[in-house]
N, C-alpha and C positions, 0 to 999 in steps of 0.2 A: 504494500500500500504506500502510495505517497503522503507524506504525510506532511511534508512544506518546501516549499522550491521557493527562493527569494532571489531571485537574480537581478543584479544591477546591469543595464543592458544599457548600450547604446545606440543611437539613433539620428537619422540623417532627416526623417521628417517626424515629427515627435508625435500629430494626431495622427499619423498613419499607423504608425510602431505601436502607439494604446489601443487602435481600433482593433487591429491585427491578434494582439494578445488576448484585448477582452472581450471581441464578438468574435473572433475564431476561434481561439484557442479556450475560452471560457475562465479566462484567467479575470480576479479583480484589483483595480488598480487601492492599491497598502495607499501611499502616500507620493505627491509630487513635490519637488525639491528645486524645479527649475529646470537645471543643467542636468537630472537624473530621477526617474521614479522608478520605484517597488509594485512588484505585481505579485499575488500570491496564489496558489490554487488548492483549492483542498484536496496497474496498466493496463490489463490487461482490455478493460471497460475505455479508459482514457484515450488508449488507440484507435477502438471503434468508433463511437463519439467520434474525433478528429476524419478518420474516414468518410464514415456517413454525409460529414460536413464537407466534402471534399478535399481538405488539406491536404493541401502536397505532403507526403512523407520523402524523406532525401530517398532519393534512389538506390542507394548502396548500405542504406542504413532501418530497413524495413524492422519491425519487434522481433525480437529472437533472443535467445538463453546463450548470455556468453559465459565463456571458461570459468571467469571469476563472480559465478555464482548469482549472476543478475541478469534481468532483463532488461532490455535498453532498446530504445529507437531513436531516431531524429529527423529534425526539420530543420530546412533554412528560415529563417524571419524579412521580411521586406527590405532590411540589409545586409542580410550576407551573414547575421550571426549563427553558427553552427549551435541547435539545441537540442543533449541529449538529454532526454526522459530515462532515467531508470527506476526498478525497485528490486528487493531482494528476492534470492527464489526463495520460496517458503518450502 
């Protein structure tokens, strides 16, 4: 389960990069700061979700069970930030 993901992310259009997070990815925006804001979200589900929606998942990085005991996927963000999702295997 995931259970907080608080990434400080960068961004080249700033209401594109919030929109992006919080109407695709379901994320909600913690706090703005200006120069920097917090998004927080409360995989298996998290993935589908993301699909259904159409979100691109990176090509090369589809959900799957690595070596070291997690599961992980990822996406590009509207600038090019590489984001992996994982959680533990249970």
């Amino acid at each position: 389960m995931i259970t907080a993901a608080i990434p400080k992310l960068p961004f080249i259009d700033k209401q594109a990069t919030i929109d992006y997070y919080c109407t695709q990815l379901g994320f909600v925006l913690a706090n703005d700061y200006g120069d920097y804001f917090l998004i927080e979200k409360d995989i298996h589900e998290y993935y589908q979700q993301l699909q259904q929606q159409l979100v691109a998942i990176h090509p090369n990085a589809a959900l799957e069970q690595k070596p070291w005991q997690q599961w992980e996927f990822s996406l590009l963000d509207p600038n090019g930030t590489l984001l992996t999702f994982g959680q533990s295997v249970d």
